[in-house]
C-alpha positions as CSV (number, residue, x, y, z in Angstrom):
1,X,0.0,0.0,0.0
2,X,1.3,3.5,-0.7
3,X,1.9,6.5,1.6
4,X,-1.1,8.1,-0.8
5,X,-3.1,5.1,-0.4
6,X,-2.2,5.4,3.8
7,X,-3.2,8.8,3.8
8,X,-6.7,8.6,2.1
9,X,-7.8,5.8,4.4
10,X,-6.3,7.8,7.4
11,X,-8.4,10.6,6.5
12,X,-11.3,8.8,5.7
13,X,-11.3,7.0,8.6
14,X,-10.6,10.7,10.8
15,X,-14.1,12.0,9.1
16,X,-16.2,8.5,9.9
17,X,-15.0,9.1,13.7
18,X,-16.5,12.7,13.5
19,X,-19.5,11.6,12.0
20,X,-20.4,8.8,14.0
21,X,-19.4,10.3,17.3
22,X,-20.8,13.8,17.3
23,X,-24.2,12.5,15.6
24,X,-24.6,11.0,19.2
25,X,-23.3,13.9,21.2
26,X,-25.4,16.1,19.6
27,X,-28.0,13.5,20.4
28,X,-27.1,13.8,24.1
29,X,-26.7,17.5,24.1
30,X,-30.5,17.6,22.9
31,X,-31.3,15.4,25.2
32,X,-29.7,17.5,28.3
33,X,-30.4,20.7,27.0
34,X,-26.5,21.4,26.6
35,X,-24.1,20.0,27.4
36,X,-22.8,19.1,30.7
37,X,-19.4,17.6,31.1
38,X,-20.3,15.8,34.6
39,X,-23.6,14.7,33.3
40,X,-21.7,13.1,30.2
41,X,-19.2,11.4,32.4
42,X,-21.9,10.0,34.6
43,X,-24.0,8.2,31.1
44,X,-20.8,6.8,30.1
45,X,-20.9,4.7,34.0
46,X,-24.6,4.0,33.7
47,X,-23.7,-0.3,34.2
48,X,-21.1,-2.3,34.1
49,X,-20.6,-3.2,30.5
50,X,-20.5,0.9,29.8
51,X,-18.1,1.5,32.6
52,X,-15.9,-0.9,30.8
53,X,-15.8,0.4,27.8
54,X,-15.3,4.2,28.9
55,X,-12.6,2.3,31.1
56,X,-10.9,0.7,28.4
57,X,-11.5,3.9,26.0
58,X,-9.7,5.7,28.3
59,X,-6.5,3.8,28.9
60,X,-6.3,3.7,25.1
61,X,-6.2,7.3,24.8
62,X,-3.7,8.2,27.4
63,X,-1.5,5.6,25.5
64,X,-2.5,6.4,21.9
65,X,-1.6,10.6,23.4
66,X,1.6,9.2,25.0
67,X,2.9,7.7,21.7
68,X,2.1,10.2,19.3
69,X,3.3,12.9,21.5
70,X,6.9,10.9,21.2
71,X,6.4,10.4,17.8
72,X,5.7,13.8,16.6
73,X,9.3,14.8,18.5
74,X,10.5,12.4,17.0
75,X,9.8,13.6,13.5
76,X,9.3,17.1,14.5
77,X,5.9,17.6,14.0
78,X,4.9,20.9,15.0
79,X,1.6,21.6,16.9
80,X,1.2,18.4,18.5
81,X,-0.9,19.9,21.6
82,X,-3.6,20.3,18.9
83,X,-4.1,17.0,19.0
84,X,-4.0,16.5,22.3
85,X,-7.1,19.1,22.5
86,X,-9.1,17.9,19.8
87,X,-9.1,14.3,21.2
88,X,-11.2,15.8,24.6
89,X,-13.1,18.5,22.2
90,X,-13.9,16.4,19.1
91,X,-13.2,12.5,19.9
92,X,-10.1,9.9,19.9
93,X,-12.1,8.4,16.8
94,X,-11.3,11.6,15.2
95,X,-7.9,13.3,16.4
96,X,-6.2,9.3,16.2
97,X,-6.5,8.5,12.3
98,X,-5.9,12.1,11.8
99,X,-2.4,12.0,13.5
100,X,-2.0,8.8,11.5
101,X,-2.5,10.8,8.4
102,X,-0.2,14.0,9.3
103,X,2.8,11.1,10.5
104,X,2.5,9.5,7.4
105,X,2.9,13.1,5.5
106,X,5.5,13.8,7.5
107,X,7.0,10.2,6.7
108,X,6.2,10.9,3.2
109,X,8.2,14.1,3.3
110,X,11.1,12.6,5.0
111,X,11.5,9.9,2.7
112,X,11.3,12.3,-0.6
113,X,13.8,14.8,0.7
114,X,16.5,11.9,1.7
């Protein structure tokens, strides 16, 4: 697979997780009139089967943040704390395949000028 190839599913992938993320925060903000952070954290611990999956949801973000914060040093990607924002703003679904896509430009761009 090509780094064009990469890049179009990366991006692809960074607009389904807006889509099929916000459809239902929107849903809950209708629902609550707003929306209320404690309120949100609360639905996502409603049983047990929910609890593990914000649970688990949460580990992977704090390890997904962890490696692409070392990775963008690594190729010195500027603005990494954008992502870092955007994952807590927009969603991990989103902010993920989109640093996927800017690593592989920045792979891309290494490669072509060596």
């Amino acid at each position: 697979m090509t780094s064009k190839t990469r890049q179009w599913v990366y991006g692809i992938f960074a607009g389904l997780g807006v889509v099929v993320t916000w459809y239902f925060n929107l849903e809950f903000m209708s629902q609550h009139e707003g929306f209320s952070l404690g309120a949100f954290i609360a639905a996502t611990h409603v049983n047990a089967a929910a609890t593990s999956i914000a649970n688990d949801l949460m580990v992977v973000v704090l390890v997904s943040l962890f490696w692409s914060f070392l990775e963008a040093r690594r190729l010195d990607m500027r603005h990494w704390w954008f992502f870092l924002v955007f994952t807590f703003v927009i969603a991990i679904a989103f902010t993920y395949p989109l640093f996927l896509l800017m690593r592989e430009r920045a792979l891309s761009k290494q490669g072509a000028s060596a």
